[in-house]
C-alpha positions in Angstrom: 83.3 141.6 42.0 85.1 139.4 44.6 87.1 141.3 47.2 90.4 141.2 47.3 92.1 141.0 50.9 95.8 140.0 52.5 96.7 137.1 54.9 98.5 139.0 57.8 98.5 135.6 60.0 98.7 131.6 59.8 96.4 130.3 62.6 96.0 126.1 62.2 95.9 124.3 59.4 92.7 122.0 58.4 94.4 118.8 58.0 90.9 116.7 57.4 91.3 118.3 53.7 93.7 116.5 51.3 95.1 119.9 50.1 95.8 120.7 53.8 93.5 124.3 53.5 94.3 126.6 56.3 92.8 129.1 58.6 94.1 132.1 58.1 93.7 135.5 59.6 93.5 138.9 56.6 93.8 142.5 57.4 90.2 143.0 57.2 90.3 141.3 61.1 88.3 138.6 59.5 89.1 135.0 59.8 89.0 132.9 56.5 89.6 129.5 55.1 92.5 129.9 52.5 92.9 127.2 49.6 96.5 127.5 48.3 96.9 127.8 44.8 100.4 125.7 45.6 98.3 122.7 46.3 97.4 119.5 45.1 95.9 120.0 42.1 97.0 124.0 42.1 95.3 126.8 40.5 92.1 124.2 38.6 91.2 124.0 42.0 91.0 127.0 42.8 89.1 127.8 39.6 86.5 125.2 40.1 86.1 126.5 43.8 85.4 130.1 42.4 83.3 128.8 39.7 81.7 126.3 41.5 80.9 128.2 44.7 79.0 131.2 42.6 77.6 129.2 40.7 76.1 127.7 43.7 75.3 131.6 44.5 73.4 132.8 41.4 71.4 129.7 42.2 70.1 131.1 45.8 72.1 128.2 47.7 74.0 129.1 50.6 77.7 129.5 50.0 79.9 131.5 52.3 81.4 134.3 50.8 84.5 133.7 48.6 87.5 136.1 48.5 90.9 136.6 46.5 93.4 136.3 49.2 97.3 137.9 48.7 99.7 135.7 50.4 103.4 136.7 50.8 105.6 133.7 51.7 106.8 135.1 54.6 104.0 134.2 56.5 105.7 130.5 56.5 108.9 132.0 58.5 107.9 130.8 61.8 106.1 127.8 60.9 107.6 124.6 62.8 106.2 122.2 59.7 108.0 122.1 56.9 105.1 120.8 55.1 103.1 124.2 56.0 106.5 126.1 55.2 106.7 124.3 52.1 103.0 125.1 50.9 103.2 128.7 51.8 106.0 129.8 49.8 104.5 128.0 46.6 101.2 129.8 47.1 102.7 133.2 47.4 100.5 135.6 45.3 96.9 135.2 44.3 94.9 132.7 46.4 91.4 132.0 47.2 89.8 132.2 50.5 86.5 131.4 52.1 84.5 133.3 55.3 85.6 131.1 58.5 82.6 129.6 59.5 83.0 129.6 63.4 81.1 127.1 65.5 79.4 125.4 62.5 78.8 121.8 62.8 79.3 119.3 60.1 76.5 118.2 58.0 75.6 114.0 59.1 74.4 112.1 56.1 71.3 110.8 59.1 70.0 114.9 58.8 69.2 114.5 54.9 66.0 113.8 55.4 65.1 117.0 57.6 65.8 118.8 54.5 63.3 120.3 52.2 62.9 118.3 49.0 63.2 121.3 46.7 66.5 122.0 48.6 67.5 118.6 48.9 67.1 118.6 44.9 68.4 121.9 43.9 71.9 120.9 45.3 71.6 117.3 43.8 70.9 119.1 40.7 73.7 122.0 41.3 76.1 119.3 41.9 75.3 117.1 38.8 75.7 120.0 36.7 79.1 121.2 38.1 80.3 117.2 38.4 80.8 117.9 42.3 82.2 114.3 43.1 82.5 115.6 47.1 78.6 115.4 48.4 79.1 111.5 49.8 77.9 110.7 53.3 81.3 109.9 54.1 82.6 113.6 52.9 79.2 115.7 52.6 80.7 118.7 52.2 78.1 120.7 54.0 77.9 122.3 57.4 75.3 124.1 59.9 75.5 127.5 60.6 72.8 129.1 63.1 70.8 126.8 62.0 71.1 127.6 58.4 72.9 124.7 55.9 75.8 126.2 54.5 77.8 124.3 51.1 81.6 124.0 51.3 84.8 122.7 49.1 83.6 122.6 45.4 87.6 122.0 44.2 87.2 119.0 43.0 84.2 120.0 40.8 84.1 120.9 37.1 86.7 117.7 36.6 86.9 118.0 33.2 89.1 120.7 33.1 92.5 118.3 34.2 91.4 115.9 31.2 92.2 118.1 28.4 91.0 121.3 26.2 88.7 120.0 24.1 86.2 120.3 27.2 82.8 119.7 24.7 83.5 116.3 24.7 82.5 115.9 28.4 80.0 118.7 28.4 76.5 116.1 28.1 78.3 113.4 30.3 75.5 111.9 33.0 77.6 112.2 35.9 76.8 108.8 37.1 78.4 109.8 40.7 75.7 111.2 41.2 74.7 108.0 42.8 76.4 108.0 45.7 74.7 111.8 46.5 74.1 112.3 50.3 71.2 114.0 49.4 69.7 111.6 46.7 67.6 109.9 49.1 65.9 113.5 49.7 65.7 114.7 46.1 61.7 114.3 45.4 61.7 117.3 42.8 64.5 116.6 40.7 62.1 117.5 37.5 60.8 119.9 39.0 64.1 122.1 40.0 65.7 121.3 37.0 63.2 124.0 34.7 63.0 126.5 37.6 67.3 126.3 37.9 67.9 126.4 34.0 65.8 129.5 33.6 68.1 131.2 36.6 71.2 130.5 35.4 71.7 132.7 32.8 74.7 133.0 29.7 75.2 136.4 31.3 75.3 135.3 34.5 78.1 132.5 33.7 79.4 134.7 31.7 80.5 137.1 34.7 80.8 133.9 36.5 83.8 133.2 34.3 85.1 136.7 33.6 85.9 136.6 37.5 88.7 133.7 36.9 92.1 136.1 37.0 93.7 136.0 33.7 97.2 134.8 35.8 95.1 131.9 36.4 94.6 130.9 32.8 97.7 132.3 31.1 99.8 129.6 31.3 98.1 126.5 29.4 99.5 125.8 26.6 96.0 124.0 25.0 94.7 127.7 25.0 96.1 130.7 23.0 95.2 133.3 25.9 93.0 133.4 28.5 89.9 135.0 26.4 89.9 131.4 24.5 90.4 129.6 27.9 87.3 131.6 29.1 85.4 130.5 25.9 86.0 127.3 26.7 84.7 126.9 30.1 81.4 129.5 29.4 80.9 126.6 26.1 80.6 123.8 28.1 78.7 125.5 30.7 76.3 126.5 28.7 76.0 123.6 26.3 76.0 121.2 29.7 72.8 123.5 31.2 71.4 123.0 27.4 71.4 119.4 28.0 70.4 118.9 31.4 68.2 116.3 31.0 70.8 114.1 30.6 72.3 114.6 33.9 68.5 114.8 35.5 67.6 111.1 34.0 71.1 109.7 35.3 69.7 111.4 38.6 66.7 110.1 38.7 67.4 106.6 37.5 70.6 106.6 40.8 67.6 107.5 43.1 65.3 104.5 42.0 67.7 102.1 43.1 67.5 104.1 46.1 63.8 103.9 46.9 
């Protein structure tokens, strides 16, 4: 289970991210990176971030821990930006948080080759599966952390979900952004990951992945009579797209000839 914590105080917002995510303080004394349900593209994000992120966990890649966050709106009282104002009181209630990463330093597309192949391929392969569009050298979406690689900012993964219920259609898509990959260059064991990672990733294990989603987060699409069915349908094409992932592995390794 994800813990469930409270913001107590705004500290600065992160304005390099197009959803303006925010450092926030929570009444565990812990600093964390909060994504506001009230943003951009609202609570999907927020799904694909929890989704995304433990995925990314059950796979043994370094994510940092991933919280429910309460906000109340009054946090936004003595904010001088109206934008900030504005964003606070539509995220009141439920959020999602990450651990504040202090002191990392951002990931520089010029380090990918420092990187061990079979880690270098097992988040190529992680992020072909999940349709992670936000692994570019101009956005890598990874930082350092003593010394340790640390993944970020999966929002804008599982993309199929703002297209429309009938997610199967898009389940055995190639992913052919996979191409422009920071990591491609690196990713020598594509083949080789892809058995080892389909054998880890278990229907129970995306199972609870799923079950994790709050049901406030689900209940209100109309394409889904509740949020069991809504469930169904993301654990369906999960496991249909793992079932296939050959397809996305090819479209891999046919991006990384190009490359080489």
């Amino acid at each position: 289970m994800l813990r469930t914590i409270t913001a107590t105080r705004y500290v600065t917002p992160l304005r390099e991210g197009g959803s303006l995510p925010a450092i926030v303080e929570a009444d565990d004394d812990g600093l964390y990176v909060l994504k506001f349900r009230g943003a951009g593209q609202g609570l999907k994000a927020l799904i694909a971030e929890l989704v995304a992120g433990e995925i990314a966990r059950s796979l043994g890649l370094p994510v940092p821990e991933i919280v429910f966050m309460e906000l109340d709106a009054v946090l936004g009282r003595m904010e001088p930006d109206f934008e900030i104002q504005s964003l606070i009181k539509a995220s009141a209630g439920l959020n999602l948080a990450l651990d504040f990463l202090p002191g990392a330093l951002a990931f520089d597309a010029l380090d990918a080759h420092s990187l061990d192949p079979i880690l270098a391929s097992s988040i190529v392969w992680f992020d072909a599966y999940v349709t992670n569009v936000d692994r570019t050298p101009r956005n890598t979406n990874m930082l350092w952390w003593h010394r340790r690689l640390m993944l970020i900012d999966h929002g804008a993964s599982l993309y199929f979900h703002h297209v429309n219920a009938n997610y199967m259609e898009r389940s055995q898509l190639p992913f052919s952004a996979i191409r422009n990959h920071v990591l491609l260059p690196a990713a020598s064991a594509l083949s080789e990951v892809d058995q080892r990672l389909k054998m880890q990733l278990t229907a129970t294990t995306l199972q609870h992945i799923i079950n994790l989603v709050p049901d406030a987060w689900l209940a209100n699409d109309a394409e889904f009579a509740d949020p069991v069915a809504h469930r169904a349908a993301y654990l369906d094409y999960l496991l249909d797209r793992l079932a296939h992932s050959h397809i996305f592995v090819e479209e891999a390794l046919r991006a990384r000839d190009q490359l080489i």
